[in-house]
C-alpha positions as CSV (number, residue, x, y, z in Angstrom):
1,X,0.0,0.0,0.0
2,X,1.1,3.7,-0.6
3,X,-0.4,7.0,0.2
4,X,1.5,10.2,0.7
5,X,2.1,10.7,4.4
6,X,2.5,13.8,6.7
7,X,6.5,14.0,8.1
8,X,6.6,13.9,11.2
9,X,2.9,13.4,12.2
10,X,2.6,10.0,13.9
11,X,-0.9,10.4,15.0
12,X,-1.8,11.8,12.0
13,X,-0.4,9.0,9.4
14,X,-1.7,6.3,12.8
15,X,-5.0,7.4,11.5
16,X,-4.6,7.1,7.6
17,X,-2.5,4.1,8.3
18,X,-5.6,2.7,9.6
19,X,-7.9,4.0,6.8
20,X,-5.5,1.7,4.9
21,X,-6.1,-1.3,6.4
22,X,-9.8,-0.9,6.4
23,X,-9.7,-0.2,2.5
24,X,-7.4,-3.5,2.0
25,X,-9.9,-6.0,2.2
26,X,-6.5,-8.6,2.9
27,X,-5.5,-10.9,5.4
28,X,-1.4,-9.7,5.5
29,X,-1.5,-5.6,4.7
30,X,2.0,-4.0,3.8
31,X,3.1,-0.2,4.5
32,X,6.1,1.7,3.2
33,X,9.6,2.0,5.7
34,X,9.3,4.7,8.2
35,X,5.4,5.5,7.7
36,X,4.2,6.7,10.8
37,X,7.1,9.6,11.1
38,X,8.1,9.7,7.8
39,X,12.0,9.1,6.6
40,X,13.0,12.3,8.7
41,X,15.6,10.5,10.9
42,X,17.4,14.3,11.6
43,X,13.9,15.3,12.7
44,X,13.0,12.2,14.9
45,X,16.5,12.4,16.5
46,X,16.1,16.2,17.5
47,X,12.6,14.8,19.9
48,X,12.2,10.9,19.8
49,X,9.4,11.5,22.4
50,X,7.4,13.2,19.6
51,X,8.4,12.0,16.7
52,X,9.2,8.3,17.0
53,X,7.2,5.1,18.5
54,X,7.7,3.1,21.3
55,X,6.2,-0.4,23.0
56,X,2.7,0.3,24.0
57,X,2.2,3.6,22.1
58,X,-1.6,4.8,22.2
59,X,-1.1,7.1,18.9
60,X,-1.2,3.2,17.5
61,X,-4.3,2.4,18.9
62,X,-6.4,3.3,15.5
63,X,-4.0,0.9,13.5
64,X,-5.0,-1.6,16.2
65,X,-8.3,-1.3,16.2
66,X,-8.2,-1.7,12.4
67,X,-6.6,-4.8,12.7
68,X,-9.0,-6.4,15.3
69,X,-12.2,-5.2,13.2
70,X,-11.1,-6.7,10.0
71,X,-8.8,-9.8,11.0
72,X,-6.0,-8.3,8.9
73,X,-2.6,-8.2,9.9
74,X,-0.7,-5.0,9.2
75,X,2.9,-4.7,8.8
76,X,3.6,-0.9,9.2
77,X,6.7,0.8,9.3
78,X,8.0,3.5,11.8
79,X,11.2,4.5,13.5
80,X,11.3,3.2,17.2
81,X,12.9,4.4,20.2
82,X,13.8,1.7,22.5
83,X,16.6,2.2,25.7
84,X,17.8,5.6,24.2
85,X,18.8,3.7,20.6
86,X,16.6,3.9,17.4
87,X,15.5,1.3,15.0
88,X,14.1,1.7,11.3
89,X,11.3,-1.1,11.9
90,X,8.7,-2.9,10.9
91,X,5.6,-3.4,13.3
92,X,3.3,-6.9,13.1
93,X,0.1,-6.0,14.0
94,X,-1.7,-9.1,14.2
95,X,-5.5,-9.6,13.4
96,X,-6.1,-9.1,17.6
97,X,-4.5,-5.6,17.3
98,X,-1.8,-6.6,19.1
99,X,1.9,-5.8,17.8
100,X,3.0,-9.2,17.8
101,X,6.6,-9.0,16.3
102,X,9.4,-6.1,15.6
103,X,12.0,-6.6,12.8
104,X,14.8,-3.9,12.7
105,X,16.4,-2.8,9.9
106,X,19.8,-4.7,9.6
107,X,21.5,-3.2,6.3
108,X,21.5,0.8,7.0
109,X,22.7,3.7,4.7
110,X,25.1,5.9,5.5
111,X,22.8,8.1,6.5
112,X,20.5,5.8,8.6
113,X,24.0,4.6,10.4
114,X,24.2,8.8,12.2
115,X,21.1,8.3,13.8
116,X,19.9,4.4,14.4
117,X,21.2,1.2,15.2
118,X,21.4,-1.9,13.2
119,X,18.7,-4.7,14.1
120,X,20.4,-7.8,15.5
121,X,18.3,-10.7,13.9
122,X,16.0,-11.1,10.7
123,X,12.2,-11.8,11.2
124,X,9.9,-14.1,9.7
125,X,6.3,-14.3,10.9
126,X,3.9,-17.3,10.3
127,X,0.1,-16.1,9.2
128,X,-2.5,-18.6,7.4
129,X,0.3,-21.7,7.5
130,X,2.3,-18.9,5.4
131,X,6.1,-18.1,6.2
132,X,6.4,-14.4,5.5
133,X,10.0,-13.1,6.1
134,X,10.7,-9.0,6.7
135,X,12.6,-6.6,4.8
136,X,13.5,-3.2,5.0
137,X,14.2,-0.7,1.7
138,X,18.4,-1.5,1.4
139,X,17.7,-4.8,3.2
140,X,16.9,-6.4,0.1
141,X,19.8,-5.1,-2.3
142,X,22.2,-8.1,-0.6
143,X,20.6,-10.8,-1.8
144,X,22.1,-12.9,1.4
145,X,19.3,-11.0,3.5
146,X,16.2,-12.5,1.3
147,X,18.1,-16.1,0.9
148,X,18.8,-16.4,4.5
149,X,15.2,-16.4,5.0
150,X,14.5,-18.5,2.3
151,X,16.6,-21.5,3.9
152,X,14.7,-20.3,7.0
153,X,11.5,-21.6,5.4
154,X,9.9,-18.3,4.0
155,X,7.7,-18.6,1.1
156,X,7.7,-14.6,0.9
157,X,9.6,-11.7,1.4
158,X,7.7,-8.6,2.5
159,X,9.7,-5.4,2.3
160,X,8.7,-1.9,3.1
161,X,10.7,1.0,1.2
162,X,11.5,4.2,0.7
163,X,12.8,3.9,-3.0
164,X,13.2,7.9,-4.5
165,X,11.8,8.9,-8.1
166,X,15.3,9.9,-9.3
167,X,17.3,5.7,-9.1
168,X,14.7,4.2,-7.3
169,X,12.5,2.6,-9.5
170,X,15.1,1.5,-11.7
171,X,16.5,-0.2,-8.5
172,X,13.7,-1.6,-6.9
173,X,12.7,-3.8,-10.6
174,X,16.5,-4.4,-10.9
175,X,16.9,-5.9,-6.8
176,X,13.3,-7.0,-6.1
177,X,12.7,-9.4,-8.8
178,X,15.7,-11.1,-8.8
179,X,14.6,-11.5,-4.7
180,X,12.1,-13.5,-6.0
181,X,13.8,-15.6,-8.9
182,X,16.4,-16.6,-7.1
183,X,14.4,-17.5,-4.1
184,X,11.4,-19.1,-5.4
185,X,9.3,-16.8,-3.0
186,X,7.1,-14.3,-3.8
187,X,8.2,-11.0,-2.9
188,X,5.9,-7.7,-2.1
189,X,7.1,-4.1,-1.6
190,X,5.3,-0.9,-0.4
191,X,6.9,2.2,-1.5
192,X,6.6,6.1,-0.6
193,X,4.8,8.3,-3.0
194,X,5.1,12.0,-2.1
195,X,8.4,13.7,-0.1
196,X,9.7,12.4,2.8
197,X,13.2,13.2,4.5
198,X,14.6,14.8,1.6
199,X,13.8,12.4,-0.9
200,X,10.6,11.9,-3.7
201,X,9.4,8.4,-3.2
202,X,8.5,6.8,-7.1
203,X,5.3,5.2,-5.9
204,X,5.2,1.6,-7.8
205,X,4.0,-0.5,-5.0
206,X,4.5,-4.0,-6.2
207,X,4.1,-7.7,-6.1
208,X,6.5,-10.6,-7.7
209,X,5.7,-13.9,-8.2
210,X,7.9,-16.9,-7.5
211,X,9.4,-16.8,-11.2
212,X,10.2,-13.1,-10.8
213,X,7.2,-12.0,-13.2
214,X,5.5,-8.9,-12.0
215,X,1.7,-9.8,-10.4
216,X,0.6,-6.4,-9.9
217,X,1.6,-2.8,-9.4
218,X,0.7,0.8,-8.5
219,X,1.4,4.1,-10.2
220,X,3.8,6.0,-9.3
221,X,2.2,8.7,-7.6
222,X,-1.4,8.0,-6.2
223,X,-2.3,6.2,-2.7
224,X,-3.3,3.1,-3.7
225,X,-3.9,-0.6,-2.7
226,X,-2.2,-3.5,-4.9
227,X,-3.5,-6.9,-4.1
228,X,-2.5,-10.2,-5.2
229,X,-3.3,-13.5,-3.9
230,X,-0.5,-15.9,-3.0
231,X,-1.0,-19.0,-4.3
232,X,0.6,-22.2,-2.9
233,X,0.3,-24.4,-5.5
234,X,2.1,-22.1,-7.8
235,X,4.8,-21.7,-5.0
236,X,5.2,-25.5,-5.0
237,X,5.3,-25.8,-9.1
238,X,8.2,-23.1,-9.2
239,X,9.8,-24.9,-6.6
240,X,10.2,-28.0,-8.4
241,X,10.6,-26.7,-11.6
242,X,14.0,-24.2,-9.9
243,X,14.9,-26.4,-7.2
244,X,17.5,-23.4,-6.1
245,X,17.2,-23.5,-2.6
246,X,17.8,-27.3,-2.7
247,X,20.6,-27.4,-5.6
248,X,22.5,-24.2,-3.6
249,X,23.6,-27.2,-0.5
250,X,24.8,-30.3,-2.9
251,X,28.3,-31.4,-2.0
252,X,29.8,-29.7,-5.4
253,X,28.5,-26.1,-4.5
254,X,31.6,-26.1,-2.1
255,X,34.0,-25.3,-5.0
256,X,32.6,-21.9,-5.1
257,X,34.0,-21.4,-1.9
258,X,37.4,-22.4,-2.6
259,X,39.5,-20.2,-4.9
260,X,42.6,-21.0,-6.4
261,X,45.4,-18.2,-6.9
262,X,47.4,-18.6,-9.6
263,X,50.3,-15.9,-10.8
264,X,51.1,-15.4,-14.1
């Protein structure tokens, strides 16, 4: 899902996060990186009282009450202040309301590493007998990050962005399919539209299949819901079909790991 937020107001994009997951009409509901505050990591630094989210923050309740009333589950993005650190996370609302899970951003920028700390582990939450692994924007440009939670059993990769209109796009359909092809897992991402931190997010909202072939997508500068069912029996077909995540373990594969120096 997309929708141009408002930096900085939490309660503000609480509430249109929200009207979001009423509008969905999904069981698993996907928000961009850093929606609730917006990518203004200078601003959220200067008053992380105001401008961040913590454990058991009411300005949520709205985005939890959503959840309960519709039996959705809503990943939604927001910087967190937690023991005088912050995290760019992902929030698991579960269809109760409650926030069940956290993943924190483990690949930061530059920029991300002056303000926020890198997140320890990698997260992958189960929903409708579904394994549905986290990412976060420059998470899934190391293609390690999506294949370690492949082997981990995920059968998608859920990533919430902020991907600008000037490289972004371009990126995002360079990085995100090949998530998915060399995976075999489908792979959804929910971008900015609108300005945010500095930069112009390009919209596109997406979903990959298994095979890396686009499913569906949103312009690039609307709100807007993309859905797309997952479907396990196509999992399983591309599965067998690109047996990757079997073939990378055979015996054989450990030749790649070995390199021979020769000097000419």
């Amino acid at each position: 899902m997309q929708a141009r937020i408002t930096p900085g107001d939490v309660t503000g994009n609480a509430l249109m996060a929200a009207d979001l997951v009423w509008r969905s009409d999904a069981r698993v509901t996907v928000l961009p990186e850093a929606f609730l505050g917006g990518y203004e990591l200078e601003l959220i630094s200067s008053d992380p009282a105001r401008y961040a989210v913590s454990a058991g923050d009411p300005r949520l309740d709205p985005i939890a009450r959503a959840c309960e009333s519709t039996g959705t589950s809503a990943i939604v993005g927001a910087v967190v202040s937690e023991d005088g650190a912050l995290f760019v996370s992902s929030l698991v609302f579960g269809p109760s309301g409650e926030v069940l899970a956290r993943y924190d951003k483990q690949f930061l920028t530059s920029i991300e590493r002056r303000y926020c700390r890198p997140g320890a582990a990698g997260c992958t939450v189960e929903i409708d007998t579904w394994r549905l692994a986290l990412g976060i924007c420059y998470d899934c440009g190391f293609s390690e990050h999506a294949r370690a939670a492949a082997k981990d059993g995920a059968h998608a990769y859920l990533v919430s962005a902020l991907f600008s209109a000037k490289h972004g796009f371009h990126e995002s359909r360079t990085w995100l399919p090949a998530r998915a092809l060399e995976n075999t897992a489908y792979v959804v991402v929910a971008n900015h539209t609108g300005r945010t931190g500095g930069w112009h997010g390009c919209g596109g909202s997406a979903v990959w299949a298994p095979d890396g072939r686009l499913l569906a997508q949103a312009a690039h500068a609307e709100t807007a819901v993309v859905r797309a069912e997952l479907d396990p029996d196509l999992l399983a077909d591309v599965r067998r079909a690109s047996p990757l995540l079997v073939d990378v373990d055979v015996p054989e594969r450990s030749a790649l790991r070995a390199r021979t120096e020769i000097r000419l």
